[in-house]
N, C-alpha and C positions, 0 to 999 in steps of 0.2 A: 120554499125549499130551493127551487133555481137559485134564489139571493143568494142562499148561503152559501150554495156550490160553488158558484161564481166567485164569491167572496173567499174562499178557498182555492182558488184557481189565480185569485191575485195573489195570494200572500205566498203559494208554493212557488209561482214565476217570482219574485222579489226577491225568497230565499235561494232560489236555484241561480237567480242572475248577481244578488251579494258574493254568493259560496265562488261562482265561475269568477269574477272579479279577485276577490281573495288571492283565487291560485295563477292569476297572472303575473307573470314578476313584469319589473318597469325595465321596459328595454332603456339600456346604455345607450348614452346620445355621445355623436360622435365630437371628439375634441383631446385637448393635452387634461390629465392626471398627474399629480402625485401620489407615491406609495412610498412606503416603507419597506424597504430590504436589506439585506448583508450578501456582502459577498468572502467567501472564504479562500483561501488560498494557502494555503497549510502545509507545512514540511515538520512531518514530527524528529527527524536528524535536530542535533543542535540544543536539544531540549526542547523543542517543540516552538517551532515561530509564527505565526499568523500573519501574513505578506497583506492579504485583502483588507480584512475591515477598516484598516487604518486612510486606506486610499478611497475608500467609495464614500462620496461625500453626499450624493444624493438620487434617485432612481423615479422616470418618470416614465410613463404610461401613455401610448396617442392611439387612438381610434378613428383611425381615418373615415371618411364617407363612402367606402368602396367594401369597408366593414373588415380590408386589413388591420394588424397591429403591428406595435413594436415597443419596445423598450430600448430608454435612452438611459446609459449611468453617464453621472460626472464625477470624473474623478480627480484627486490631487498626487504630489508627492507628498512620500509619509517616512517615517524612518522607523526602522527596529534597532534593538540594541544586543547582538551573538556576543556572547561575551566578553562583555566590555564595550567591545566593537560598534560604533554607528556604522549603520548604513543607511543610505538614502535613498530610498525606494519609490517606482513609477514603471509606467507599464513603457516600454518602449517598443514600436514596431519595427522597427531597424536596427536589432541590435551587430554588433559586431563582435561573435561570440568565438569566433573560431569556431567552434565544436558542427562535429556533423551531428546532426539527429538521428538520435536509433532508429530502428525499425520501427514504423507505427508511429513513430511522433512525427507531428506536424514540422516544417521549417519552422525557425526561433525567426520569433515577431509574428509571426500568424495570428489575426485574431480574427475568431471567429466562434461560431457557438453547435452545436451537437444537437441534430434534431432527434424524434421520439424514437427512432430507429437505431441511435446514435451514429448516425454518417455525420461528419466533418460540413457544415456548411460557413462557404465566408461568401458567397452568393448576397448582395444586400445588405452587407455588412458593410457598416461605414464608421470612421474614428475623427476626432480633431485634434488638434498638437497645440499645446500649451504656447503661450508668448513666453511664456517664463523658462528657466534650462535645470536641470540637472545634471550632476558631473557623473557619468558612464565608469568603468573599470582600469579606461585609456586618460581616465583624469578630464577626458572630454566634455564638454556642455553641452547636450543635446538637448533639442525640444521632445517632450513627453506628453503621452496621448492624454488629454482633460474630458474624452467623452468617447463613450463608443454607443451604438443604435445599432440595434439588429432586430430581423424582424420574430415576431411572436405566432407561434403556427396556433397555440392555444392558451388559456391559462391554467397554468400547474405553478406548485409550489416553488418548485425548485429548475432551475437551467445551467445543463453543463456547456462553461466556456473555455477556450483557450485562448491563451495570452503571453506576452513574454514579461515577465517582471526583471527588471535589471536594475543595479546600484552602484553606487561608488564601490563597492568590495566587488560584487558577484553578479551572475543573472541566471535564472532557468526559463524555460517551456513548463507553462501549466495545462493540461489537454487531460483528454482519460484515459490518456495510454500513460499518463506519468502521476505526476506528483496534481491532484484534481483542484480545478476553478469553478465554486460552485455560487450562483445568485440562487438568494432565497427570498422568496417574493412574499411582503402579508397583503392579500389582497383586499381584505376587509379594511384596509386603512385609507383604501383610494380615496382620495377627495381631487375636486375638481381644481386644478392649477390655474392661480391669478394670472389675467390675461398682462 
């Protein structure tokens, strides 16, 4: 009789220690990711234009060893076509708008991203400028930002950013006090990025 108790006393610890294993998930090891994401940037004036998808070229993922995050896009110039009309589209941090900003909108060029409380953070935020140029409104060549990083306070679906899109025609502020810049993050697609 002990045997058997015994031998039931194995087999409930083996099921209790599979079952406790089971419900551990596998901690993230820290390093650079890929994912898959869009970013939007939408002005439905004009018949409706899509500024974002065209330029976010690609959206990565790092987990540092201190167990902060961030997210990195890189972006390109992209163009739309208003009515016949090219224009040639990139986020510019310097633009040269004339316009004052309304109430509530960020200064044009501001980038930076909206944390869960939606406050304005450009705190950490950092950008890089293209070798390559595009022509501005002034007929100008400027350098255009190819990447922004900011950091990630959690993972959610989605993150509101502000940014300036400018073109050879035109340029606005995207923020959430205006016309919205939203990344939408799949995070089931994370795969570990080639060293």
């Amino acid at each position: 009789m002990k045997k058997i108790l015994a031998l039931f006393s194995l087999l409930a610890a083996g099921i209790m220690t599979l079952s406790f294993a089971g419900c551990v998930e596998e901690q993230e090891a820290p390093g650079k990711y890929s994912v898959d994401a869009s970013l939007s940037c939408y002005i439905a004036a004009m018949g409706g234009i899509e500024f974002g998808s065209p330029m976010l070229e690609s959206t990565s993922y790092t987990l540092n060893e201190d167990g902060s995050m961030k997210l990195t896009l890189s972006l390109v110039k992209s163009s739309v076509t208003i009515y016949s009309i090219t224009c040639y589209t990139f986020v510019d941090p310097a633009p040269d708008s004339g316009e004052t900003p309304e109430e509530g909108q960020p200064e044009n060029g501001t980038i930076g991203y909206y944390d869960k409380d939606g406050n304005l953070v450009t705190e950490g935020v950092s950008y890089t400028l293209s070798d390559d140029t595009a022509p501005n409104p002034a007929g100008e060549e400027v350098h255009y930002v190819d990447s922004i990083t900011f950091p990630v306070e959690e993972k959610t679906d989605t993150y509101s950013l502000t940014l300036f899109i400018n073109s050879n025609v035109m340029g606005t502020q995207f923020s959430n006090s205006g016309y919205a810049a939203t990344l939408t993050v799949d995070w089931d697609s994370m795969q570990e990025a080639a060293a």
